[in-house]
C-alpha positions as a printed Julia matrix, in Angstrom:
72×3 Matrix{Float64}:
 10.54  80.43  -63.59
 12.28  83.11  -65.75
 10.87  86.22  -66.36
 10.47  86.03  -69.65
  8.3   82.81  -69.34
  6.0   84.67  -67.03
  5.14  87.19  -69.35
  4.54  84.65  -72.0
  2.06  83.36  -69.62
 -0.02  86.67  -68.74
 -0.16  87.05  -72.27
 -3.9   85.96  -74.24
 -3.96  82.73  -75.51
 -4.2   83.32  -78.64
 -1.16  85.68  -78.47
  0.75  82.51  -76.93
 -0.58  80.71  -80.15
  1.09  83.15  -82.67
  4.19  83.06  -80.72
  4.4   79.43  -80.51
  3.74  79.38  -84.04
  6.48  81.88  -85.08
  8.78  79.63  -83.15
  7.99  76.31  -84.6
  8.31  78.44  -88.6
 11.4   79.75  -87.61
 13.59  76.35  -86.84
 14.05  75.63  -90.74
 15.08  78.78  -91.31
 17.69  78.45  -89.02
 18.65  75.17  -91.12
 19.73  73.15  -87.61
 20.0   69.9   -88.7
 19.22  67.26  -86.06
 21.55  64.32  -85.66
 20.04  61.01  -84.7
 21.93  58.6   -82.56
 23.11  55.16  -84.04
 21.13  53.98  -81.04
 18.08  55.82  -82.51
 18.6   54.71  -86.14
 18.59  50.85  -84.67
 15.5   51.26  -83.23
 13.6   53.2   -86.28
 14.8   50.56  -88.65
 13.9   47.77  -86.44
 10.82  48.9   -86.04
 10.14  49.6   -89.72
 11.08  45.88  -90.18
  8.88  44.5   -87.6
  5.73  46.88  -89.02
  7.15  45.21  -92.4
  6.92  41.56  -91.51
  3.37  42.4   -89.66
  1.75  44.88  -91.26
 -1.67  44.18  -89.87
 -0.66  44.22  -85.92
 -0.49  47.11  -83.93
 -2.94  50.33  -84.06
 -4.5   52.71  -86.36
 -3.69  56.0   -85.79
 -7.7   56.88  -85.21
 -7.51  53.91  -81.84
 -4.31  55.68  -80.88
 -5.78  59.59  -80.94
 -8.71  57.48  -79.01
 -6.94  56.2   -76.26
 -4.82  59.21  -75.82
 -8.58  61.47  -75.5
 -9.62  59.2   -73.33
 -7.2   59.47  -70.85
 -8.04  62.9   -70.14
């Protein structure tokens, strides 16, 4: 563990909070543009088409953010 991750982590949490949070604000202003792989693409457009053809399977987002609490 770096040094500078260990003070992160003796700081307050909500300290760790605003830091996070200046982070995450700060990565459009740097304008990085992520590329996605063709790989990637395939996959996002395939499964746009499936959700397309079947728009009544799979899971509302409210059963999803249920399963995930209840695994915890």
């Amino acid at each position: 563990m770096t040094q500078i991750l260990k003070d992160i982590l003796n700081l307050g949490v909500s300290e760790r909070i605003l830091m996070v949070e200046a982070i995450w604000n700060s990565i459009p202003e740097n304008e990085v543009t992520l590329e996605l792989s063709d790989e990637t693409k395939q996959l996002l457009d395939d499964r746009l088409a499936t959700h397309e053809d079947n728009p009544n399977e799979g899971s509302s987002w409210e059963e999803v953010k249920s399963r995930i609490r209840n695994q915890f």
